[in-house]
N, C-alpha and C positions, 0 to 999 in steps of 0.2 A: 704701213698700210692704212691706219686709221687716219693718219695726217692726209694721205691723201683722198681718202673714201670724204676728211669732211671738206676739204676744197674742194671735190667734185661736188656734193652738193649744195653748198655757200655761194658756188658758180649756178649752179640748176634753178638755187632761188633765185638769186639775181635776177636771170634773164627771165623766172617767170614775172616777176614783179616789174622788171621793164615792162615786159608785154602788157601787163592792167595796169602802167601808170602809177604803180605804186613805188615807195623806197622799202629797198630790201631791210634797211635800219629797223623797220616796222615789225618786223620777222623775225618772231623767238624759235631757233633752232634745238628741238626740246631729244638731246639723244637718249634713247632707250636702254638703259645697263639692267635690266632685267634679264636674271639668269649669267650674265657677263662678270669675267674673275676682274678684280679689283686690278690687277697690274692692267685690263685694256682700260678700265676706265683711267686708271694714274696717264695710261698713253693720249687718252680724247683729250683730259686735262693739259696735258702740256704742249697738245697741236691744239691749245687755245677754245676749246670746247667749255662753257659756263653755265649751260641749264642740260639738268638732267631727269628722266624719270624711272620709276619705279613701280610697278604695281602690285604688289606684297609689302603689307610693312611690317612682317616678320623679317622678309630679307633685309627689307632695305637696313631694318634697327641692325643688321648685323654687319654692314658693311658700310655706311652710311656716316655714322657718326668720327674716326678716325681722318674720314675724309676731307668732313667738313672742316674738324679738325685744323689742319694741315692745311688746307690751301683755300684759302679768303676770296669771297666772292663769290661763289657758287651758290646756285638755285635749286634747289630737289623737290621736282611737280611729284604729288601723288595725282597715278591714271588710273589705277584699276578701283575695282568696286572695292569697299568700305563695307565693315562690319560695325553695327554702334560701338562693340564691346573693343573694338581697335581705334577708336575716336579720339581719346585723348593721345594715343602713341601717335597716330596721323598728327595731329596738331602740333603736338609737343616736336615731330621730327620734320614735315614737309614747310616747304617755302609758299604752295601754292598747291590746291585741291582742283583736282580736274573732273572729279567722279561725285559730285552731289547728283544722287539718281531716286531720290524717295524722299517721306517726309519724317519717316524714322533717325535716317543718319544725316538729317542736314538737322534736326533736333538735338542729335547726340553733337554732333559737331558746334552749332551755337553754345552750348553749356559749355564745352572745353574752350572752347574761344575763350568765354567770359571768365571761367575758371582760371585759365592760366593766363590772364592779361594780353594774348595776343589775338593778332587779327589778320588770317590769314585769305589770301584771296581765293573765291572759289567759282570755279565753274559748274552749272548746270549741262548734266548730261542727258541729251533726248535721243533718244529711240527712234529716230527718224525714221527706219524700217520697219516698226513695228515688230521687233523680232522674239517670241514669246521667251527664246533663250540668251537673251541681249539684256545685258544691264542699261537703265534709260529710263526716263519718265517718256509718258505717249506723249504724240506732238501738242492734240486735242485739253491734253492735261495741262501742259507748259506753261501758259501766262501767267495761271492762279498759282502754279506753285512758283514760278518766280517773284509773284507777287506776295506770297507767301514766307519764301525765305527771305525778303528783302524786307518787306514792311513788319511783318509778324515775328520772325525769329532775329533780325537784324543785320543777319550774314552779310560780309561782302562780299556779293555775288559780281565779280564784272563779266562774266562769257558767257557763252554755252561749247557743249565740246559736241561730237558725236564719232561714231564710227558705221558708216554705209553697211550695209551688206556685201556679201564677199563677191557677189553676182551682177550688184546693181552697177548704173550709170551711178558712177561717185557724184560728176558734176552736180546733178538734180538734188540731192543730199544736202549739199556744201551751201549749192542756192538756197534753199527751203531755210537753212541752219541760220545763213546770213541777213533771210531779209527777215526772219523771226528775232534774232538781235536787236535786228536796227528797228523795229518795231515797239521792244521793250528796251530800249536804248541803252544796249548793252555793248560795250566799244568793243570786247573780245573776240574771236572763235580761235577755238581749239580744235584744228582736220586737218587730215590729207596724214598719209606717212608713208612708206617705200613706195609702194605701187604708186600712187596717187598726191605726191605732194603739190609739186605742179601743178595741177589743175588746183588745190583747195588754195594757193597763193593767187590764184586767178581769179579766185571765187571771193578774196576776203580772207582766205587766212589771217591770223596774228603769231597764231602757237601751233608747228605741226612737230609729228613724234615719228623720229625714224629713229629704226635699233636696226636691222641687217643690213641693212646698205652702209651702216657706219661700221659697225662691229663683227658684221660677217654672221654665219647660223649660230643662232641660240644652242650651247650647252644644253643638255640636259637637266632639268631641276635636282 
């Protein structure tokens, strides 16, 4: 099932990235194993799946490591929100940060950087909706702290991510997300997942995160 769930959409992106002109090459297919038992993820693994995410890095440290483990070449995005006091266990375990949303935890996160000698890529997450229960920096906020964690803290920031609102026109989001990149000439975006990937590969995606469409309903935690 999962071998076929990611050829259908390997093929979805394709044709959307025909449609804007782009090569699907461009396009990191980021599957979702949150909450997901380790034998589906060993299954995406071996119908050829290599970046993956996570948003807890208590789960992740508990199933994550074994994996990497074992099978060479794999990527593990942290997406969800970051606590300072989990900053070095992000560092220490993710391949790429997708959720720098404050000036707290991109501080905490520089210092583990420099501490443990790596340098992990990170994305800037905004708030495009303005949503008071959304993790994000406001849009208004976004250049100085870009400018911020790039010049001042020294992070490598290359994207921004976001996640619309569950109600909005995605498209409007994904635009806003893209031409504020290219503005702070930032080569990434991180959008679009089940509902909506499509359109954010139209809009510019680089990095989109689908978990149900690959792995079916989330487990219960």
């Amino acid at each position: 099932m999962i071998e076929t769930n990611l050829q259908e959409i390997r093929s979805r992106i394709a044709a959307a990235a025909r449609r804007a002109g782009r090569s699907p090459e461009d396009i990191t297919l980021i599957a979702v194993s949150k909450f997901q038992d380790v034998l589906l993820v060993e299954e995406a693994i071996a119908a050829g799946q290599r970046d993956f995410g996570e948003n807890r890095v208590q789960e992740a440290q508990g199933k994550w490591p074994p994996l990497l483990e074992r099978h060479a070449g794999l990527t593990l995005h942290c997406l969800g929100a970051l606590q300072s006091n989990k900053a070095a266990d992000a560092v220490a375990l993710f391949h790429t940060i997708h959720s720098v949303d404050r000036p707290k935890i991109a501080a905490a996160l520089a210092r583990e950087m420099t501490a443990q000698g790596l340098r992990r890529p990170c994305f800037i997450q905004v708030n495009t909706g303005e949503e008071p229960q959304k993790a994000g920096i406001p849009p208004r906020d976004a250049p100085a702290f870009i400018r911020h964690c790039r010049e001042e803290l020294g992070l490598p920031v290359e994207g921004l991510m976001c996640v619309p609102p569950v109600d909005a026109n995605a498209a409007l989001h994904f635009a806003f997300l893209a031409d504020l990149a290219r503005t702070q000439g930032l080569p990434h975006l991180s959008m679009g997942m089940t509902a909506d990937f499509e359109t954010a590969v139209e809009m510019g995606a680089t990095h989109i995160r689908i978990g149900t469409a690959i792995f079916g309903a989330r487990r219960a935690p």
